[in-house]
C-alpha distance (Angstrom), angle and dihedral (degrees) to the residues before:
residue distance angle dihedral
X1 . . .
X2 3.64 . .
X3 4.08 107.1 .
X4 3.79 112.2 -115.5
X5 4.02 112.3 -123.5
X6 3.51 112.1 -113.0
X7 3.66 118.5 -129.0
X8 3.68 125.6 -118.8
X9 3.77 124.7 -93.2
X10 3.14 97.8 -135.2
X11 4.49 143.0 53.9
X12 4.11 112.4 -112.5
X13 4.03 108.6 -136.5
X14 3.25 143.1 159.4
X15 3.68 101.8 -96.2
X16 3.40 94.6 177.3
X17 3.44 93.2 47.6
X18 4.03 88.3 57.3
X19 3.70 99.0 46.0
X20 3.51 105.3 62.0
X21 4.02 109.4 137.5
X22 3.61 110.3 86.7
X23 4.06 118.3 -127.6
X24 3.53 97.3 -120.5
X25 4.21 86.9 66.9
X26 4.25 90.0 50.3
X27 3.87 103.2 88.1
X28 3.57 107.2 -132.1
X29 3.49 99.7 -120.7
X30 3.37 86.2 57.2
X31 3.91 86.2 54.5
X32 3.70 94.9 51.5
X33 3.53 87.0 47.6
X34 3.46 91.1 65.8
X35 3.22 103.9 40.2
X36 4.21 93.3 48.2
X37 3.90 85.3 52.0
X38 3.56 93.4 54.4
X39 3.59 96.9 -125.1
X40 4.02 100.2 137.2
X41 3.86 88.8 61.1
X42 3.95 96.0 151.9
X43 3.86 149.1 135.0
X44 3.83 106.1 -123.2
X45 4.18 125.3 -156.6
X46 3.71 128.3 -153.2
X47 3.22 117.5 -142.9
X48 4.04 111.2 -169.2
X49 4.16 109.1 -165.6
X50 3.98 102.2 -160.5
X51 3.63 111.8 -165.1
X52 4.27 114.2 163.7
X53 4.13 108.1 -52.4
X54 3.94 87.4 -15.7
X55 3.43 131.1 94.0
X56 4.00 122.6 -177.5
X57 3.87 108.1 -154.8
X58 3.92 115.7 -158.2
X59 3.79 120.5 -172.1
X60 3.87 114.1 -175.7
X61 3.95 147.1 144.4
X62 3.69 125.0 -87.3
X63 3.66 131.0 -153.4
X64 3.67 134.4 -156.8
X65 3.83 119.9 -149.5
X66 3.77 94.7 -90.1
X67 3.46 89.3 52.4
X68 3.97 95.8 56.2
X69 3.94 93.5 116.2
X70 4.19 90.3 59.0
X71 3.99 83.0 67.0
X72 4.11 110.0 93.4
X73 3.45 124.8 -131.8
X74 3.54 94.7 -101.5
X75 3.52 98.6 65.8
X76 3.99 102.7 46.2
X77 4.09 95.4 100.5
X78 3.38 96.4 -172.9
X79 3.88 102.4 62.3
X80 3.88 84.3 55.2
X81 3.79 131.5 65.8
X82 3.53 97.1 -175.9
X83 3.62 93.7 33.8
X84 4.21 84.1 59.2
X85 3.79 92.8 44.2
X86 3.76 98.3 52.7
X87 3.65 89.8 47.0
X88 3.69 89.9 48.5
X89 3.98 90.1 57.8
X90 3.31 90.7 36.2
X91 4.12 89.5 55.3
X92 4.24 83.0 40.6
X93 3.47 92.0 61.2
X94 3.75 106.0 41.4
X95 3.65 88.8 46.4
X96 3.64 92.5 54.4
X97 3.90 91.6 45.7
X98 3.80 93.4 53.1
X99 4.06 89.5 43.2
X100 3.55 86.3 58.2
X101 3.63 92.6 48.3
X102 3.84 93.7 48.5
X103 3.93 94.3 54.5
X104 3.23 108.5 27.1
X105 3.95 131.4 87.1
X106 3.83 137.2 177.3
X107 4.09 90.4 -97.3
X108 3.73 86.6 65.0
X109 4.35 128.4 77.4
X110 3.50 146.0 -119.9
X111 3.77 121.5 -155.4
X112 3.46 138.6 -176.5
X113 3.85 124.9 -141.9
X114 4.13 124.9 -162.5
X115 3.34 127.5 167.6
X116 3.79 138.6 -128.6
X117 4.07 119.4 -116.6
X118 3.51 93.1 -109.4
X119 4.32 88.7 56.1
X120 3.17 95.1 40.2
X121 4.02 109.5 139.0
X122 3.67 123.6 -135.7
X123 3.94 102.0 -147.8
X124 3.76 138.5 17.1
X125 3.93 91.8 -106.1
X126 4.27 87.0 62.6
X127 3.51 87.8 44.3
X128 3.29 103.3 50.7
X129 3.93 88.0 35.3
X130 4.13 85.5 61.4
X131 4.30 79.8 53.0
X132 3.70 94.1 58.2
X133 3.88 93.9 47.1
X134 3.91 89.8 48.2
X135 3.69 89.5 51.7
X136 4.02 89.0 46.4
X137 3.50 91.4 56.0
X138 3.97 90.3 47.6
X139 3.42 94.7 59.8
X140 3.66 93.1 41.8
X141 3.91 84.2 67.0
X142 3.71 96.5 42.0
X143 3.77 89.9 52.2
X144 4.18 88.1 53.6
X145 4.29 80.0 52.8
X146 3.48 99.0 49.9
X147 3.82 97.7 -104.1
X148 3.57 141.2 141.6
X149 4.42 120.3 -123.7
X150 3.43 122.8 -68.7
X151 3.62 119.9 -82.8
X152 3.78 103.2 -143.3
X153 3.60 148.4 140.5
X154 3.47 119.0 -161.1
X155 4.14 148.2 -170.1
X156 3.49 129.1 -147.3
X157 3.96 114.5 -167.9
X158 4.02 132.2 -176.5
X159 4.19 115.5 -166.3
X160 3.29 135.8 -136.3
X161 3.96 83.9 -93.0
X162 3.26 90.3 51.1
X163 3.52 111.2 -110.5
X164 3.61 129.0 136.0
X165 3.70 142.5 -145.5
X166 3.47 140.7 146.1
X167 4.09 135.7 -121.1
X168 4.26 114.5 -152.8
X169 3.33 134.6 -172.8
X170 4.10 110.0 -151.1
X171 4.11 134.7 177.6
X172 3.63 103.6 -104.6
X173 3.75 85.7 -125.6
X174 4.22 83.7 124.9
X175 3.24 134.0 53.2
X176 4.06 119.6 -100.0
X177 3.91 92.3 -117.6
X178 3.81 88.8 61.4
X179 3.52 96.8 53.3
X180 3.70 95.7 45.4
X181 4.08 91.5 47.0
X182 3.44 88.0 50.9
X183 3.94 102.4 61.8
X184 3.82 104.1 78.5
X185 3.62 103.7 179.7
X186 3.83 97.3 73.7
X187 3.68 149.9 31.6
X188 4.05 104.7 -161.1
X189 3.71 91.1 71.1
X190 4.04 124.2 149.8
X191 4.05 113.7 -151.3
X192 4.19 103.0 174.6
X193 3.83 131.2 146.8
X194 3.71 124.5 -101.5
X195 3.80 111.9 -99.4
X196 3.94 107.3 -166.6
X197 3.98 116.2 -155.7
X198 3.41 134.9 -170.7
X199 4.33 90.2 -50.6
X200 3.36 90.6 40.0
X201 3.48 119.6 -129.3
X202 4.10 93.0 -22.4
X203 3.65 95.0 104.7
X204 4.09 93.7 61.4
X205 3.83 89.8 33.7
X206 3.75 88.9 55.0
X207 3.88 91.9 45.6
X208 3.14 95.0 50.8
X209 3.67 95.6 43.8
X210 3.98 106.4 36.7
X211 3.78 113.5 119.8
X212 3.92 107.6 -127.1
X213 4.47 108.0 -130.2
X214 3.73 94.0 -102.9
X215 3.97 110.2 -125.8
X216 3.53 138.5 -150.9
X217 4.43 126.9 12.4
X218 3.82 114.9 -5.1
X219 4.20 83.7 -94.9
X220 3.73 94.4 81.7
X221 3.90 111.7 142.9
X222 4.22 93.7 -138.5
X223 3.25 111.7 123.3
X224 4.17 137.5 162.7
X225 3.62 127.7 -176.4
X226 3.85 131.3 163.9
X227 3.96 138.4 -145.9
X228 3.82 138.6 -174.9
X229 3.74 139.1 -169.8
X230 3.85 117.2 -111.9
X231 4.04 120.3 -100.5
X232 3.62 95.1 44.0
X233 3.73 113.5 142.3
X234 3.52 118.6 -102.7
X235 4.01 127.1 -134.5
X236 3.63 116.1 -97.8
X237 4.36 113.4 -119.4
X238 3.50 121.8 -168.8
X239 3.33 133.7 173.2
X240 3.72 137.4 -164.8
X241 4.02 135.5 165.5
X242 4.08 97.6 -148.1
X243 3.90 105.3 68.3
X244 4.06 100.1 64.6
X245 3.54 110.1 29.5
X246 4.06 132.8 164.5
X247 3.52 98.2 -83.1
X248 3.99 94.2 51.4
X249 4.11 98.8 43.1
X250 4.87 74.3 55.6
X251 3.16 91.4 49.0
X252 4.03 89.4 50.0
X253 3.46 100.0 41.1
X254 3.92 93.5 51.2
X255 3.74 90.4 42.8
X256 3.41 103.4 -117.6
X257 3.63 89.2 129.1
X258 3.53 133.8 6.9
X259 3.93 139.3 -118.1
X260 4.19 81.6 -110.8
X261 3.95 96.0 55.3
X262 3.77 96.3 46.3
X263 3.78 93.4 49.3
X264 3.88 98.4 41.7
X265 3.90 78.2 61.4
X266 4.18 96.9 62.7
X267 3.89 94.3 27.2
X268 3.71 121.3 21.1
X269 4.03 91.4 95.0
X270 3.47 88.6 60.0
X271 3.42 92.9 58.6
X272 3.95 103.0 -108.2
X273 3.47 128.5 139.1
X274 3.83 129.7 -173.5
X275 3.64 115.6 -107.0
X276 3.92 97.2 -172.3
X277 3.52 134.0 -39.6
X278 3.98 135.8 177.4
X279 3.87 137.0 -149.6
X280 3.98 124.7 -137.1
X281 3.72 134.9 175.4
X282 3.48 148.3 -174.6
X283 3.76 127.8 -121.7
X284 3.85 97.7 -155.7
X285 4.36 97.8 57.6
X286 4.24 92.8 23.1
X287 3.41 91.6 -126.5
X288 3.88 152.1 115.1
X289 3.02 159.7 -121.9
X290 4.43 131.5 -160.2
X291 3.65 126.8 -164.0
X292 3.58 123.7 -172.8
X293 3.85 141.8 176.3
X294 3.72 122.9 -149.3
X295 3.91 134.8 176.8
X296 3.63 148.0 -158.6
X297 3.58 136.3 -144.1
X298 3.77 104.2 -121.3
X299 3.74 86.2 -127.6
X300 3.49 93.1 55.7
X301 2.93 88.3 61.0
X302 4.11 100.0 44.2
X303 3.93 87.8 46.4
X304 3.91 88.7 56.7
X305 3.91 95.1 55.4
X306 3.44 91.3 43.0
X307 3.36 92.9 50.5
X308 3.93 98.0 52.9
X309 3.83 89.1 41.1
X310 4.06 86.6 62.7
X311 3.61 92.4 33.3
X312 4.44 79.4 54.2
X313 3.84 91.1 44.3
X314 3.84 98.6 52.4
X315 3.35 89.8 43.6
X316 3.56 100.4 59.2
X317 3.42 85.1 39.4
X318 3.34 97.3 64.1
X319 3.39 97.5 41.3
X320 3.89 87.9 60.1
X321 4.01 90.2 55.9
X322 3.54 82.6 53.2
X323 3.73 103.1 51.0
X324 3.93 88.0 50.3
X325 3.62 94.4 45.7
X326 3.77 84.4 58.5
X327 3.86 94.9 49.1
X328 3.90 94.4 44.1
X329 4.24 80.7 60.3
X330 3.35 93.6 49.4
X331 3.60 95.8 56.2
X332 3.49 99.1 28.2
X333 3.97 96.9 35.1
X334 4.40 86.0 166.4
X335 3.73 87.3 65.1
């Protein structure tokens, strides 16, 4: 007898989407109000997006199904079409900008692609049709070397004047000059390598990735889509309900400890630090919602694994000098 799935605990939202007023505009009497009234009563999750040397940290409400009327307007996606599409590209881009993150290293390249007049495409499906031939030809070359496909994501983008080009992210696996020769459709290319800084590679990600406000009638030509290759690494999500609890989002919100503090607490011994974060809330439920970015140094990171490996290794070795210590007794029991 097939088992029947159980169904979750608790209501998906758009938190974000529902906590939209940042702290510093809630006057903090206001906040202690709240809080002395008991009116941010909640169970909180943290949800901790790892993606490379980042790590996006999400603290937010959750709501069982008896609790469905505690959830603002906002954040109920399904009474609102646009509400659902902007979170979708919202989602799009932040997934793309953490992929990039989570596969990507300074040894690989960014390019930019443009076009001349006379190649100029007339829709995203030729444009990103003149994408999928580049990459074709890419590979063909790589094969010749020896070398697996491309790992790539990449972003093809058409202004307001109508002109379009295209952003990728590649595996430096070949050399700059070949990816350069091997556009055809434009001369004022740029083929660099990715420099990460102290957010990683987030800054270019969200360049590359940012959705421009669209302006004038509904009939603007903007447009931004993205693509990657298959067998890229995905970012790791976790979540948990025991790191942020009531007590700490109070102690945050009446500043008697800061985002920084609690978070050194859960991830300062694996090297992270906070690289900004920001607090919002809603008026209608009292409560709130954090959001936090931390990074890594890659070494960090590299000096960790190495570390446990030879932490591994000596203990295994060890236990070998044990094991024939033991057998030596046993057949030498005078020794």
């Amino acid at each position: 007898m097939a088992r029947r799935k159980r169904k979750a605990a608790f209501i998906e939202y758009d938190y974000e989407a529902a906590y939209e007023k940042q702290l510093h505009d809630l006057e903090e009497s206001n906040a202690e109000r709240m809080l002395k009234e008991g009116k941010v009563r909640s169970l909180y999750a943290t949800k901790e997006i790892r993606a490379g040397d980042q790590m996006d940290v999400e603290i937010y409400p959750e709501f069982r199904r008896q609790e469905r009327s505690l959830i603002p307007d906002e954040g109920r996606r399904k009474k609102q079409r646009q509400a659902q599409r902007n979170l979708n590209e919202k989602n799009s881009r932040k997934y793309c900008e953490r992929l990039i993150n989570e596969n990507f290293t300074d040894r690989d390249i960014w390019a930019t692609f443009t076009y001349t007049d006379a190649n100029m495409p007339s829709s995203m499906q030729e444009a990103q049709k003149d994408m999928t031939n580049y990459i074709k030809r890419i590979n063909y070359r790589r094969k010749k070397e020896g070398l697996k496909n491309a790992r790539y994501i990449y972003v093809t983008e058409c202004s307001e004047k109508g002109r379009w080009h295209h952003h990728i992210v590649m595996d430096g696996d070949i050399d700059m000059d070949t990816v350069e020769a091997t556009w055809n459709k434009g001369k004022r290319n740029e083929v660099r390598r990715l420099q990460k800084d102290e957010n990683g590679l987030s800054g270019m990600a969200m360049y590359i990735t940012k959705q421009k406000k669209q302006k004038g009638a509904a009939g603007s030509k903007y447009q931004k889509a993205w693509k990657a290759s298959k067998g890229l690494k995905k970012p790791d999500v976790r979540k948990n309900h025991y790191k942020f609890k009531q007590k700490d989002v109070d102690e945050i919100v009446t500043g008697k400890a800061t985002v920084e503090d609690k978070l050194s607490k859960w991830y300062a011994g694996d090297g992270y630090t906070m690289t900004s974060c920001e607090i919002r809330y809603n008026v209608f439920n009292g409560r709130f919602y954090i959001a936090a970015r931390m990074h890594r140094p890659p070494e960090r990171g590299k000096n960790e694994g190495q570390k446990k490996r030879k932490s591994q290794k000596e203990g295994k070795k060890k236990t070998d000098q044990k094991g024939k210590a033991d057998r030596l007794r046993r057949v030498h029991p005078d020794r």
